[in-house]
C-alpha positions as CSV (number, residue, x, y, z in Angstrom):
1,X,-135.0,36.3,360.6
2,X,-135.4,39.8,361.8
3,X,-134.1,41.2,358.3
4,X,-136.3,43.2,356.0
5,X,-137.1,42.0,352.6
6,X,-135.1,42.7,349.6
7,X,-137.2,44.7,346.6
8,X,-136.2,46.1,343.5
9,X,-138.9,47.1,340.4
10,X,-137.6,48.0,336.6
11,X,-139.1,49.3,334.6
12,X,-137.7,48.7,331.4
13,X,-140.2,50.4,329.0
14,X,-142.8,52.3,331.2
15,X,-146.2,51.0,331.5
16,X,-145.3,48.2,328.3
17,X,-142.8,45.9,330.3
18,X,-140.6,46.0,333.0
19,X,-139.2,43.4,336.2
20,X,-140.0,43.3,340.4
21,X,-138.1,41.1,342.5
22,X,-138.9,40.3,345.8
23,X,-136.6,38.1,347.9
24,X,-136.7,37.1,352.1
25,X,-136.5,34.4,354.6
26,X,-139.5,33.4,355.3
27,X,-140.8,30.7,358.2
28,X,-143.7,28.0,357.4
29,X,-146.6,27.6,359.7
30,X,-144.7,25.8,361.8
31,X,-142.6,28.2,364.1
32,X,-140.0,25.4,364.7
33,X,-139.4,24.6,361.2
34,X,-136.0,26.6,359.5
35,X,-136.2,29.9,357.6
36,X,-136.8,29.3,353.8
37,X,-135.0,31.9,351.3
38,X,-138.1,32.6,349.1
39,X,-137.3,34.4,346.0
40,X,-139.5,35.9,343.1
41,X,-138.6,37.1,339.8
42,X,-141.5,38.5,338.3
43,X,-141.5,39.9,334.7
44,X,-144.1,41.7,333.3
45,X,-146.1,42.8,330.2
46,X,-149.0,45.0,329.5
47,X,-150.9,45.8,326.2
48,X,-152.9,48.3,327.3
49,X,-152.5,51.9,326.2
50,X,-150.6,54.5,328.2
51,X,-152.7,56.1,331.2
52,X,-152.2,60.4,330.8
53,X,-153.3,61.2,334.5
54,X,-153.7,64.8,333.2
55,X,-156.7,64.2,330.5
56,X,-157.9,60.6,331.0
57,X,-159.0,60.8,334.9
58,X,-162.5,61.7,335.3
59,X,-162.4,65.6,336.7
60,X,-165.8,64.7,338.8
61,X,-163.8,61.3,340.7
62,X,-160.4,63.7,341.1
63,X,-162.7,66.4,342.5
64,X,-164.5,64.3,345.1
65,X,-161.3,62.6,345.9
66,X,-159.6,65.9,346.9
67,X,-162.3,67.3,348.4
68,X,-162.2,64.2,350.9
69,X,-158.3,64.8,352.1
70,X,-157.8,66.3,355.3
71,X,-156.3,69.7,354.1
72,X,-155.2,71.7,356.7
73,X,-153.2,75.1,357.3
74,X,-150.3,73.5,358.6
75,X,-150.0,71.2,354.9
76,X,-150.1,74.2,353.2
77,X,-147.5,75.7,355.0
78,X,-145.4,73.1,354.6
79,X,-145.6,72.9,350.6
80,X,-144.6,76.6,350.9
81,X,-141.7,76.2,352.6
């Protein structure tokens, strides 16, 4: 019981389509009751158009969200290296 869960993503054509499976023994409520080997098999479409991080996020929303991470010398140093 004390094994992690097993997770794999595709993605077959990015942002259009692609699969996640998910799989793991899992207990009911009941803490007497036997391990069940749950499974998921997802697959996925979308029909929205692709997302370009670079020119359709709002510079004002990127801006306050950087300006809200804990930056510090020591990150800095470490992107350097």
């Amino acid at each position: 019981m004390g094994e992690e869960a097993s997770l794999s993503r595709v993605p077959v054509n990015i942002m259009a389509w692609g699969q996640t499976c998910w799989s793991k023994d899992l207990l009911h409520d009941n803490p007497n009751d036997v391990p069940k080997d749950v499974k998921i098999d997802l697959h996925w479409v979308s029909d929205l158009p692709l997302f370009d991080y670079d020119t359709d996020m709002d510079v004002m929303t990127t801006s306050k969200a950087f300006a809200r991470e804990p930056w510090s010398r020591q990150y800095f140093q470490q992107l350097r290296e």
